[in-house]
C-alpha positions in Angstrom: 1.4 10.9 -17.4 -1.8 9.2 -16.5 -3.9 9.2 -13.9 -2.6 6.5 -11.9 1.0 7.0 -12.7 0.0 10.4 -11.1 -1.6 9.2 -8.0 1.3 6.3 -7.8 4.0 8.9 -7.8 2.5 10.8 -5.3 4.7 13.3 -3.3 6.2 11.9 0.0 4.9 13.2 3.3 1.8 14.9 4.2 2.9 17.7 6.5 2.4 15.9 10.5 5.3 15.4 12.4 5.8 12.1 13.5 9.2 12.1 15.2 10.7 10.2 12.4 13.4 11.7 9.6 12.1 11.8 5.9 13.7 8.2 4.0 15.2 9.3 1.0 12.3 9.3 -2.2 12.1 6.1 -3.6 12.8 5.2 -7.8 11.3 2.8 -9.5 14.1 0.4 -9.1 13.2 0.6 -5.2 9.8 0.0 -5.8 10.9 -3.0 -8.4 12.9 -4.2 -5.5 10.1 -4.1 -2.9 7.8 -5.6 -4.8 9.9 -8.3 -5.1 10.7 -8.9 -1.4 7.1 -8.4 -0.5 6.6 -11.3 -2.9 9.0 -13.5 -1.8 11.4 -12.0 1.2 14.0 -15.1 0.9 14.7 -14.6 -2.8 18.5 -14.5 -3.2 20.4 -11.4 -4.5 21.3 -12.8 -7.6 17.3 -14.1 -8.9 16.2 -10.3 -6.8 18.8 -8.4 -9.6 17.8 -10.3 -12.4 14.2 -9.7 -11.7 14.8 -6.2 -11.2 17.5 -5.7 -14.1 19.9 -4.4 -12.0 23.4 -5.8 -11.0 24.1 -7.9 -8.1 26.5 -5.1 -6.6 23.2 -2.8 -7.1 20.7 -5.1 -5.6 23.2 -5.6 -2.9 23.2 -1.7 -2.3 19.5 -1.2 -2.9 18.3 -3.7 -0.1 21.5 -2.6 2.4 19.8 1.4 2.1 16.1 0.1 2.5 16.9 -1.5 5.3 19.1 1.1 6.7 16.9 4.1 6.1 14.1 2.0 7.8 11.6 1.1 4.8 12.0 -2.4 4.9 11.2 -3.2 8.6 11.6 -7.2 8.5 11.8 -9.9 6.2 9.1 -11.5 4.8 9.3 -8.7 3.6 7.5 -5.5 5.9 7.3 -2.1 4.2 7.2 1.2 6.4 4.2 2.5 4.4 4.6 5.9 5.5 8.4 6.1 5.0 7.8 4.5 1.3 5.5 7.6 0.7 2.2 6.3 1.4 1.5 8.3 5.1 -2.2 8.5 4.9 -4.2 5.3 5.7 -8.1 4.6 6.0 -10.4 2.2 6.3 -13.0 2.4 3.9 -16.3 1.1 5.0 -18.9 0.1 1.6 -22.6 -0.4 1.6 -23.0 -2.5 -1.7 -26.2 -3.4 -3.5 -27.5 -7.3 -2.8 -24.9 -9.8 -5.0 -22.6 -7.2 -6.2 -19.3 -8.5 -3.8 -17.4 -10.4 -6.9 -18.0 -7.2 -9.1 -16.8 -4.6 -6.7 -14.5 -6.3 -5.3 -12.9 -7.2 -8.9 -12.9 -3.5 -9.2 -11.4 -2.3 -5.9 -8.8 -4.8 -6.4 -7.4 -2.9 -9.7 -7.6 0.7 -8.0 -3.9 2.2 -6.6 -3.7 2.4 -3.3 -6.4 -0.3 -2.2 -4.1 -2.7 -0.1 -6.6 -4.9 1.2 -10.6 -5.4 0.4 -12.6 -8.0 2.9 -16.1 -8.9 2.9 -17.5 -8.6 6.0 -20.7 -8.5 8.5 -22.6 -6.2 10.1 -23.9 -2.8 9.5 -21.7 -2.4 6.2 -21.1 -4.9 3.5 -17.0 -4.6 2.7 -14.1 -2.9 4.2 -10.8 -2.1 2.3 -7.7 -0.8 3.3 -6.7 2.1 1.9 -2.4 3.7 1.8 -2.1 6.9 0.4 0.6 9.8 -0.3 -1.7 12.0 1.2 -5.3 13.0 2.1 -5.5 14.6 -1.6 -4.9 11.5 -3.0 -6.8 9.5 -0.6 -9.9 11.7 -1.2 -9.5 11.1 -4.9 -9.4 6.9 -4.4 -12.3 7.2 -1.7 -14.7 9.9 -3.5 -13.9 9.6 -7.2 -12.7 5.8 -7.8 -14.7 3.7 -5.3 -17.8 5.4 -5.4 -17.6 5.3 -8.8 -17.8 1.5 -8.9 -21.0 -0.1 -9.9 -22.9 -1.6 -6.9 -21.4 0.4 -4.6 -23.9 2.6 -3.1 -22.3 4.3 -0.1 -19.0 4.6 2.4 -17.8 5.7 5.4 -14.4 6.3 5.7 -12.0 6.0 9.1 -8.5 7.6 9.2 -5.9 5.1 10.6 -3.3 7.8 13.3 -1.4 4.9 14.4 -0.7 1.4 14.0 1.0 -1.7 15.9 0.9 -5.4 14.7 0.1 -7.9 17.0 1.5 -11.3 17.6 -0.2 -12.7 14.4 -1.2 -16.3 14.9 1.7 -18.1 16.3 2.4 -20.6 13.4 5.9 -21.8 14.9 
């Protein structure tokens, strides 16, 4: 197993209660599945099972028990990151050297667990989003992957406890 595989089939939970009942582990089919719906959340059962190589009865079953044991939490498609195994979230905060944002950003973008990387202003150059298993695994993205990347010359990291969406921008 490589590294990643091993950081991308990080353990489940990370030991804080937060009133909420562990979701049953997720397989690769699962994954396969929410990948796809994250993709595209109005793709019919019949293209989601052949894109998945499963049956239609499966796929059926698959996205009935995602939804059910609260993983998927809307369509378009919404994933529960902590109930899909990822319960440790950060921002990451990057100092960069001048003209290095195309690089390191190529490079943050191929690292697991990096959702989201946004150049930004102020006191720090970038900020990416960060969904770990746990803070194990999240120490090993932060201190051994992104400070490894060339141009990047310092971060800051901020533990996310709790999260709510907002009404988004009202496109209707």
């Amino acid at each position: 197993m490589t590294e990643v595989d091993h950081l991308s089939k990080g353990e489940p939970g990370h030991g804080f209660r937060t009133g909420r009942s562990a979701a049953r582990p997720l397989d690769d089919v699962d994954r396969a599945v929410l990948a796809e719906l994250v993709r595209d959340g109005r793709v019919s059962i019949r293209t989601l099972a052949e894109r998945v190589h499963v049956s239609r009865a499966n796929a059926y079953a698959r996205v009935d028990r995602l939804v059910r044991d609260g993983v998927i939490t809307g369509f378009g498609a919404k994933v529960d990151h902590e109930r899909a195994g990822l319960g440790t979230s950060a921002f990451v905060l990057l100092s960069m050297e001048q003209n290095a944002w195309r690089e390191v950003s190529r490079q943050l973008r191929t690292l697991p667990y990096v959702e989201h990387v946004a150049l930004v202003g102020g006191d720090f150059d970038a900020l990416a989003l960060v969904r770990a298993p746990d803070n194990a695994a999240l120490r090993h993205v932060v201190l051994e992957r992104i400070q490894d990347v060339a141009g990047v010359k310092a971060t800051r990291t901020w533990l996310i406890f709790d999260e709510a969406d907002g009404p988004g921008p009202g496109w209707g």
